[in-house]
C-alpha positions in Angstrom: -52.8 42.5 71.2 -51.1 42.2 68.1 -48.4 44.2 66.7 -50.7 46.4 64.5 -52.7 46.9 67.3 -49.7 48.0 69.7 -48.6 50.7 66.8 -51.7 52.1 67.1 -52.1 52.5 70.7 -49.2 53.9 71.3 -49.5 57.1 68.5 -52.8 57.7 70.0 -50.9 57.6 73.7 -48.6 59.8 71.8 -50.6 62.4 71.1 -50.4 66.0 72.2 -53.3 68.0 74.0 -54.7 69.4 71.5 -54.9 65.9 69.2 -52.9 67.2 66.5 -49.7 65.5 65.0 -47.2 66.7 63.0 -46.8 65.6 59.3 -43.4 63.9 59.8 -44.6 61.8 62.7 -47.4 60.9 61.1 -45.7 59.6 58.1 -43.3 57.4 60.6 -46.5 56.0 62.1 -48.2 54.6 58.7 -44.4 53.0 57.8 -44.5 51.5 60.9 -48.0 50.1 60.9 -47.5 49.2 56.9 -44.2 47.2 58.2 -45.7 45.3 60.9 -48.4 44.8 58.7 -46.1 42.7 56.3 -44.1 40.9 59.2 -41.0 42.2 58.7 -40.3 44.1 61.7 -42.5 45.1 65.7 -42.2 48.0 66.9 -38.6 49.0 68.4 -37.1 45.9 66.8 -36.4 43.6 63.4 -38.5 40.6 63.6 -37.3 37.7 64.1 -38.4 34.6 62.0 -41.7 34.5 64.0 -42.8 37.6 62.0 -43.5 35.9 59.1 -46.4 34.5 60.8 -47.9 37.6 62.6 -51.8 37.5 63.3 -52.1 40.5 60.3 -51.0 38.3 57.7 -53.4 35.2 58.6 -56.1 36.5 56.7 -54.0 36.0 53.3 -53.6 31.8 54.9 -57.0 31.0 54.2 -57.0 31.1 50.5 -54.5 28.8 49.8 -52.4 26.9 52.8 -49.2 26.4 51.2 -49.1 30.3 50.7 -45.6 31.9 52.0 -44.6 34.9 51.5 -42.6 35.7 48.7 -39.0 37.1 49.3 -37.4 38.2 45.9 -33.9 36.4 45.4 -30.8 38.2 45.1 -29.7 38.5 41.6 -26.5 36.0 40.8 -23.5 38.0 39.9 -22.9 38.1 36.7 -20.6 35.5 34.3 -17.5 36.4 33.3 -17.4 36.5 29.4 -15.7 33.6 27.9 -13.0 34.0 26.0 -12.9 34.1 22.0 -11.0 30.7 20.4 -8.2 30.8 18.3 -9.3 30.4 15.3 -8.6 26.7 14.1 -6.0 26.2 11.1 -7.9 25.4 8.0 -8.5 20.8 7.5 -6.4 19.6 4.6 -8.7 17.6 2.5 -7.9 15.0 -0.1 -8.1 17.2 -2.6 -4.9 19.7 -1.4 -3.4 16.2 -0.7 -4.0 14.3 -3.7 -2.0 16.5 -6.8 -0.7 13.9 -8.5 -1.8 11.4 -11.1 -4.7 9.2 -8.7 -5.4 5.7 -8.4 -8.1 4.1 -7.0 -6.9 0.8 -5.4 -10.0 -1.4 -3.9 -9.4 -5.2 -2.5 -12.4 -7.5 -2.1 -10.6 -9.8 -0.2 -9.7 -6.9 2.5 -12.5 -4.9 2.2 -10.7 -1.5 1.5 -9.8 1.4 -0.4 -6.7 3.0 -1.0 -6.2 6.7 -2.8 -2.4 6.9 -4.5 -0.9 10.1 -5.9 1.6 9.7 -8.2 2.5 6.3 -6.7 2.0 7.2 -3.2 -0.6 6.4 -0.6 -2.3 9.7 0.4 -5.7 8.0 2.0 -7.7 4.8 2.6 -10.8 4.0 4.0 -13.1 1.1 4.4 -16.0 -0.4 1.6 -18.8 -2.7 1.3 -18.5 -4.8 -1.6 -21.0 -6.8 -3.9 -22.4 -9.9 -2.1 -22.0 -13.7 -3.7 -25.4 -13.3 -6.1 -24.3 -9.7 -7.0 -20.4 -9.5 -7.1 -18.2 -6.3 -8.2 -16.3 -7.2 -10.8 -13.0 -6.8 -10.6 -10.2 -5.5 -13.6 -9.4 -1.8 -14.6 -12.1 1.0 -14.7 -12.2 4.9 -14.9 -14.6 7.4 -13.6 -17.2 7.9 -16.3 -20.0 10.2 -14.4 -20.2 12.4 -11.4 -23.7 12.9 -9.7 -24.2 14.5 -6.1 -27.5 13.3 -6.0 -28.2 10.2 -7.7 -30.9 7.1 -7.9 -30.6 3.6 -8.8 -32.0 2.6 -12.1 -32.2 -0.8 -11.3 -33.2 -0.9 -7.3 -36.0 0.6 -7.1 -34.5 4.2 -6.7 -32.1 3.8 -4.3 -30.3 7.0 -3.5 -26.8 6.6 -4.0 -25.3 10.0 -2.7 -22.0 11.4 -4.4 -22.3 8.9 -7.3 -19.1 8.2 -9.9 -19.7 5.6 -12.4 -17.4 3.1 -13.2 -19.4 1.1 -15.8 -22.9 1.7 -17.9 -24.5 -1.2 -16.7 -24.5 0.3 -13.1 -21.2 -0.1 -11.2 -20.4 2.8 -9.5 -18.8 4.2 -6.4 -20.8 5.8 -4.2 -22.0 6.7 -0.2 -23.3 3.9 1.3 -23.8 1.8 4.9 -21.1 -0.8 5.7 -22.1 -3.3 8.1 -18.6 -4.5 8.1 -18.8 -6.9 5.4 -19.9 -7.5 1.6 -23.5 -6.4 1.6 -24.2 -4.5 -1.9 -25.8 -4.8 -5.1 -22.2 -5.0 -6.9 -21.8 -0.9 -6.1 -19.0 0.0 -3.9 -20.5 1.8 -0.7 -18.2 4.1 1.0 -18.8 6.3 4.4 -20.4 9.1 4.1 -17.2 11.5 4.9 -14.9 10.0 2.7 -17.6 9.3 -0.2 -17.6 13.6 0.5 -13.9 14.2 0.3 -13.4 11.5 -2.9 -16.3 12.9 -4.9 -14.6 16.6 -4.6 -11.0 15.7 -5.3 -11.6 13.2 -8.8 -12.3 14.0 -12.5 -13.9 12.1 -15.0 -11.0 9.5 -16.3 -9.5 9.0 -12.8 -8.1 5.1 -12.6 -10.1 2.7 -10.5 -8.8 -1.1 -10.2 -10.8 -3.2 -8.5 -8.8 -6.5 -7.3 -9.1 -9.5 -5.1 -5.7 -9.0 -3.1 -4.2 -5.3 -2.1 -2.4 -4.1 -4.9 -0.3 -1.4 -5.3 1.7 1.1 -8.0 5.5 0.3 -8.0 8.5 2.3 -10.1 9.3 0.6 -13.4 11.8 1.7 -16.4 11.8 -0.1 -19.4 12.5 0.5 -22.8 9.4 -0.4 -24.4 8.3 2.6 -22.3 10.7 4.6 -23.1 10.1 4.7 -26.5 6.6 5.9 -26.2 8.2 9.2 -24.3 7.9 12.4 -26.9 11.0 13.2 -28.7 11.8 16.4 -29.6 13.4 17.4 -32.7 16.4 18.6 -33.6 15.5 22.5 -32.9 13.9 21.5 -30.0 9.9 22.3 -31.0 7.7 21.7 -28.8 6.0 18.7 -28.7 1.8 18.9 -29.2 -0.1 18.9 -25.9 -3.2 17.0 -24.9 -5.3 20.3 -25.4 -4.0 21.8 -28.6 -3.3 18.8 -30.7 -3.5 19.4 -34.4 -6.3 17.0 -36.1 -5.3 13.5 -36.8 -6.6 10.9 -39.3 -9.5 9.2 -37.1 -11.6 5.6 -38.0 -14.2 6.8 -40.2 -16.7 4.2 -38.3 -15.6 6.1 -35.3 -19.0 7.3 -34.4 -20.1 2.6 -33.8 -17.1 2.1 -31.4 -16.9 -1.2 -32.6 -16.0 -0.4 -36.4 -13.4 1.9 -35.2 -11.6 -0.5 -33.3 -12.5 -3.9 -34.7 -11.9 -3.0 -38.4 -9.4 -5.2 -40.1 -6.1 -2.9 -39.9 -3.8 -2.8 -43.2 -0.1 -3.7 -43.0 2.8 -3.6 -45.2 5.1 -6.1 -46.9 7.3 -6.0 -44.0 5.0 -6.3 -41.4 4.6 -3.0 -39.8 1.3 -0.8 -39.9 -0.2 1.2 -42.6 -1.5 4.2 -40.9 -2.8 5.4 -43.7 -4.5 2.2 -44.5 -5.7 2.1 -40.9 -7.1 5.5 -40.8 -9.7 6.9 -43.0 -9.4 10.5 -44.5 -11.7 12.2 -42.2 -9.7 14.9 -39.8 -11.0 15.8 -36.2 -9.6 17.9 -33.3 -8.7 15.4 -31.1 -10.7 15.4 -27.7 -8.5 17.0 -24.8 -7.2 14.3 -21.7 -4.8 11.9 -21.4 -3.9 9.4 -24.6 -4.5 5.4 -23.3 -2.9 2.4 -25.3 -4.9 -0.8 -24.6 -2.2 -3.9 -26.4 -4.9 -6.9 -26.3 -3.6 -10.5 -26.1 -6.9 -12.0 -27.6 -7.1 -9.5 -30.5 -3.6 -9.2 -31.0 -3.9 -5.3 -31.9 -2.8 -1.7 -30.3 -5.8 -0.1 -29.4 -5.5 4.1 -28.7 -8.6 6.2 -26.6 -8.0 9.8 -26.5 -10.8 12.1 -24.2 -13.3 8.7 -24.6 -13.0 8.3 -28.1 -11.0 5.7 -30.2 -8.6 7.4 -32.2 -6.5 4.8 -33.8 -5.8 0.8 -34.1 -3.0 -1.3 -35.5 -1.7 -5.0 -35.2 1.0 -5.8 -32.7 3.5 -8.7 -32.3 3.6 -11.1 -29.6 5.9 -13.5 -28.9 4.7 -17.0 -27.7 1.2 -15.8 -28.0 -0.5 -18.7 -26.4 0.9 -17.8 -23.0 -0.7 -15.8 -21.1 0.7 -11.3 -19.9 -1.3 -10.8 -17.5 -3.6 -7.3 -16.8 -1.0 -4.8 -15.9 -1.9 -0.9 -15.7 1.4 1.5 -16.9 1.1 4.7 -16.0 2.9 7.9 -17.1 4.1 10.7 -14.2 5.8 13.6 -14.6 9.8 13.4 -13.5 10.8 17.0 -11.4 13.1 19.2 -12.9 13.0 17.0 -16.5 11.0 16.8 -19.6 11.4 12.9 -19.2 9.0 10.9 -18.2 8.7 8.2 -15.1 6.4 4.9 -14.9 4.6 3.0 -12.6 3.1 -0.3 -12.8 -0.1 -1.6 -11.4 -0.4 -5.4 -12.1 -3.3 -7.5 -11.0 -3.6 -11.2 -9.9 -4.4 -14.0 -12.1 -8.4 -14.5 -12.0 -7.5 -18.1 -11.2 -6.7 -17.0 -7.0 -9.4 -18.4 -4.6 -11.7 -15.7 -3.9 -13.3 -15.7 -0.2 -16.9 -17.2 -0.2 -19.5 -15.0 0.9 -21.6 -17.7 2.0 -19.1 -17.9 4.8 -20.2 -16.6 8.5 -18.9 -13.2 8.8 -16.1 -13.5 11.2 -14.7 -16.5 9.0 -14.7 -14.3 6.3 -12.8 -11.7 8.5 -10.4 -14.0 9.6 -9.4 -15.5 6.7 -8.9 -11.9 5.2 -6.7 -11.0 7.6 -4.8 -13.7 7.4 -4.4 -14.0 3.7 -0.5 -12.9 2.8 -0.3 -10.7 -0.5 2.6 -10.6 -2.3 5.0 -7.7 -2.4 4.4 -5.7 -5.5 6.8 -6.9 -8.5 7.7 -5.7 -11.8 8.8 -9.6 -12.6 5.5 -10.0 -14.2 5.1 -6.7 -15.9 8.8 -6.7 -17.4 8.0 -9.8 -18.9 5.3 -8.8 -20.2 6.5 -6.0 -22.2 10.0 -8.0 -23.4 7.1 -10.3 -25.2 5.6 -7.5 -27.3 6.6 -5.5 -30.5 4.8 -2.5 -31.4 5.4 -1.2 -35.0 7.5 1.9 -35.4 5.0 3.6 -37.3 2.5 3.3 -34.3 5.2 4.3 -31.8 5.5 7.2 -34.2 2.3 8.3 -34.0 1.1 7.8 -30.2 4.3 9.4 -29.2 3.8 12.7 -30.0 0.4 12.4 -27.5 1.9 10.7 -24.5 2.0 12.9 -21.6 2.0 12.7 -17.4 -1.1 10.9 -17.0 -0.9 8.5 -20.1 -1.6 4.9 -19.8 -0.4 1.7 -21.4 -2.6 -0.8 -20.5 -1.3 -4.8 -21.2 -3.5 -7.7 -20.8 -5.2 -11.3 -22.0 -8.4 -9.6 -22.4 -10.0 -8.2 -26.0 -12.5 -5.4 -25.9 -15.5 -6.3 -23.6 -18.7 -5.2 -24.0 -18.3 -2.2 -21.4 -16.1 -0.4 -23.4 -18.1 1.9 -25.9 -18.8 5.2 -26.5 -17.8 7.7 -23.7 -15.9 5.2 -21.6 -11.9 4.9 -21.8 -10.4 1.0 -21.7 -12.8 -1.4 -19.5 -10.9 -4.2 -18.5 -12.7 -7.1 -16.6 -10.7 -9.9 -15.2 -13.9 -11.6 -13.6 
């Protein structure tokens, strides 16, 4: 008999005379023959295991025979609440970093980039160059255009995230893959997180310079630089500022870039420059930005860009002109605590250096990259360059007045290329 069938027999043994049964004892006999029913306890006692497979429960078996009884699991205690972080300090960028006057420093050879503010190295990161059949050019360039998202013109509309254009015919600095080696178009690809923190920390007119070897900016003081410092007069006025500058005499062909700056310049008896001659009668604000001075070796002139725009021209004197200055990038910076202004010099290898072959295997290139010695940055070159040239007072005169932290003085064998033009400062290609 099972244990359904024992419950039962003994409330009917149970029963009074007169077959009635109270309400309470009748509610203890349905919880018992509902428990037994279920296998969880006989009567008088817990089950044991065996209860789980009591004869009233073989009925629900033949459906399905993996069927168990389902016991509800006890609820897992509950997590303790984690802990809020500290919140993390706030990621200095480039841009907090870099405050200074910037230069972009890129080597071919090494495959880098280096960031300098006012002369010193804030960041650096790694590029991908232009192959053998499409090489970067190197010489001295300037952020031109800014584009978040941009397309190639030219290769069949690349994307080129976080553009800036160094020249109109397509060179430009931009995000990029980098298998470890030369691998683009002529472009220079950078990662994606510096390409980020670079786009967001230059302006239009930032230096580039774009070199076989590292290069570097190193202190300089000379006195052909310090003549182009403003001096103030005798009651101390102050001097006109990049922004407010009162109109000047500009080319009259100034709108063709080429007849503003290739235009036979008049001189004197003695020499020196007629700015009068050289300038036409036609007064505009100048644009605001810093004032560049481009002294070419081929063309034998002082050529002045202020905000993109040729501004003025004149001949220039220099000694044993058959020899060759060199490219080398003078830059103004502002001296703490003093009106007077500091230089740095950037001065790039002759064009004549052995450039690495990109038909090379890889690693060879790598090696030989590695192990190629560069020079220790000089003003040897750069001083001598600047003993060999006379500029005319009246030139001094004028470009004077306009020279301010961020100014450049730009020296080399090169004339005007065909990259400078309108809305570009001096474009100096070296090869």
């Amino acid at each position: 008999m099972g244990a359904v069938g024992s419950v039962r027999a003994a409330s009917k043994t149970s029963r009074p005379g007169d077959g009635r049964v109270s309400k309470g004892r009748r509610g203890r006999v349905r919880h018992a023959i509902v428990a037994a029913a279920l296998g969880l306890i006989a009567v008088g006692s817990v089950a044991p295991a065996a209860a789980w497979h009591t004869p009233g429960l073989e009925r629900w078996r033949g459906y399905d025979p993996y069927w168990r009884p389902y016991a509800i699991p006890p609820r897992p205690p509950a997590r303790p609440r984690k802990r809020a972080r500290p919140a993390e300090p706030a990621r200095t960028g480039l841009a907090e970093i870099a405050k200074g006057q910037l230069h972009i420093v890129i080597s071919l050879n090494a495959q880098r980039l280096q960031v300098y503010s006012d002369g010193l190295r804030v960041a650096e990161s790694p590029v991908s160059t232009g192959t053998a059949s499409h090489p970067t050019p190197t010489g001295l360039f300037n952020v031109i255009q800014k584009n978040r998202f941009h397309r190639s013109n030219l290769y069949s509309n690349a994307p080129m995230p976080f553009m800036q254009r160094l020249t109109w015919s397509g060179i430009a600095l931009h995000e990029g893959h980098l298998p470890g080696y030369p691998a683009s178009h002529g472009c220079i690809r950078l990662p994606r997180a510096f390409a980020q923190e670079l786009w967001r920390t230059t302006r239009l007119g930032v230096r580039v310079i774009v070199a076989q070897d590292e290069v570097a900016p190193v202190a300089i003081a000379h006195a052909q630089l310090a003549a182009l410092a403003p001096k103030p007069d005798e009651e101390e006025a102050p001097t006109r500022s990049t922004e407010t500058a009162a109109p000047v005499r500009m080319a009259a062909a100034s709108i063709t870039d080429a007849g503003a700056e290739q235009a036979p310049a008049a001189t004197r008896e003695d020499g020196s420059a007629d700015v009068t001659g050289i300038l036409a009668a036609k007064d505009l604000p100048l644009r605001p930005g810093p004032v560049s001075l481009f002294v070419s070796r081929k063309d034998g002139k002082l050529y002045v860009r202020k905000g993109f725009e040729p501004i003025y021209s004149a001949p220039v004197t220099i000694r044993d002109k058959d020899k060759p200055l060199g490219t080398h990038l003078f830059t103004a910076l502002s001296s703490d605590g003093d009106r007077a202004l500091r230089w740095t010099v950037i001065s790039l290898a002759d064009t004549t250096n052995r450039r690495i072959a990109a038909s090379e295997p890889h690693g060879n290139r790598g090696r030989r990259a590695r192990a190629a010695e560069t020079p220790p940055p000089s003003t040897v070159q750069a001083t001598a360059a600047l003993e060999r040239i006379q500029i005319p007072q009246d030139a001094v005169d004028f470009v004077s007045d306009l020279v301010s932290p961020g100014a450049a003085l730009i020296v080399s064998d090169q004339g005007l290329g065909h990259e400078t033009g309108l809305g570009t400062d001096f474009i100096i290609v070296t090869q």
